[in-house]
C-alpha positions in Angstrom: 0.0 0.0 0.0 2.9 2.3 0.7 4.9 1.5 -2.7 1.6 2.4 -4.3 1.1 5.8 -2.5 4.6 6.5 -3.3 4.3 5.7 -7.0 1.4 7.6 -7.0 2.9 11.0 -5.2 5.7 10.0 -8.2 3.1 10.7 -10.8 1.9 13.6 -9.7 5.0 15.1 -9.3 6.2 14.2 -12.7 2.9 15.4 -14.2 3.3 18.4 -12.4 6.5 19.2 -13.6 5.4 18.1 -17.1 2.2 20.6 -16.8 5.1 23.7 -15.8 7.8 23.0 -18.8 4.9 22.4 -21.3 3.2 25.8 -19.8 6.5 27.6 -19.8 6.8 26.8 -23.3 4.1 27.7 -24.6 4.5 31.1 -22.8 7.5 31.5 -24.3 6.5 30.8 -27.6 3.6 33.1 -27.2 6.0 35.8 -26.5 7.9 35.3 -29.6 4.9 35.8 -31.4 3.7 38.7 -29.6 7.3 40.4 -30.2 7.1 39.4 -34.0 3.4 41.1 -34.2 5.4 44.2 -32.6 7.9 44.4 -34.8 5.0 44.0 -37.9 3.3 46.6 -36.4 6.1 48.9 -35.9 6.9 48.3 -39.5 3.3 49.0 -40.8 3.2 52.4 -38.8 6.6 53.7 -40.4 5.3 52.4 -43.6 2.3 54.6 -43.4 3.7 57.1 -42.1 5.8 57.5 -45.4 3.0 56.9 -47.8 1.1 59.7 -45.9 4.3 61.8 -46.4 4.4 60.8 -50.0 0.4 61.4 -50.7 0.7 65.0 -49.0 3.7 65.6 -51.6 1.3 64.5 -54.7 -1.4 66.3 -53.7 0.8 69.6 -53.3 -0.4 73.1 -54.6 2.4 73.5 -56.6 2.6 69.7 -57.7 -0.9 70.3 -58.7 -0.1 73.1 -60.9 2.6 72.2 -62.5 1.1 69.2 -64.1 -1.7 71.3 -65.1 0.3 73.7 -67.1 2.7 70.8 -68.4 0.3 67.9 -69.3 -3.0 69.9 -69.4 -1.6 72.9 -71.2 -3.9 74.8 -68.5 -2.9 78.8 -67.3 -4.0 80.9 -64.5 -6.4 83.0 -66.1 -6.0 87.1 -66.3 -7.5 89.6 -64.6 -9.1 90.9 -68.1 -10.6 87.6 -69.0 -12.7 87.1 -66.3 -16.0 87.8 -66.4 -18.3 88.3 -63.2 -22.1 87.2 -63.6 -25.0 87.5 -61.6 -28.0 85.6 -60.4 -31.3 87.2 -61.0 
């Protein structure tokens, strides 16, 4: 009766210990992945932050402009050709 208490206080323990590595490893595993997502998103942020730099630089006034004069032929239009009408 006493060997069999003893084996079972053996499984237990071994269980036990079993139950901790296989819960430390998957914790640490977990982590990795967590640190990984981090990294992603740190990446994703810096990206966007550039593309919002670079969208801000194509939708410049000046940008703007300039292709309408080069590839539109368009001008600015004088004074003397405008003309101003009303509503009734």
């Amino acid at each position: 009766m006493k060997a069999l208490l003893w084996f079972m206080v053996y499984i237990l323990t071994v269980s036990s210990a079993s139950a901790v590595a296989y819960s430390k490893h998957l914790q640490r595993r977990h982590f990795f992945e967590l640190q990984q997502l981090q990294e992603r998103g740190a990446a994703l942020e810096t990206e966007w932050e550039r593309l919002l730099l670079e969208e801000s630089t194509w939708a410049g006034q000046g940008r703007i402009e300039k292709v309408a004069r080069e590839r539109l032929s368009m001008h600015i239009i004088r004074r003397d050709d405008m003309r101003v009408m009303e509503l009734p």
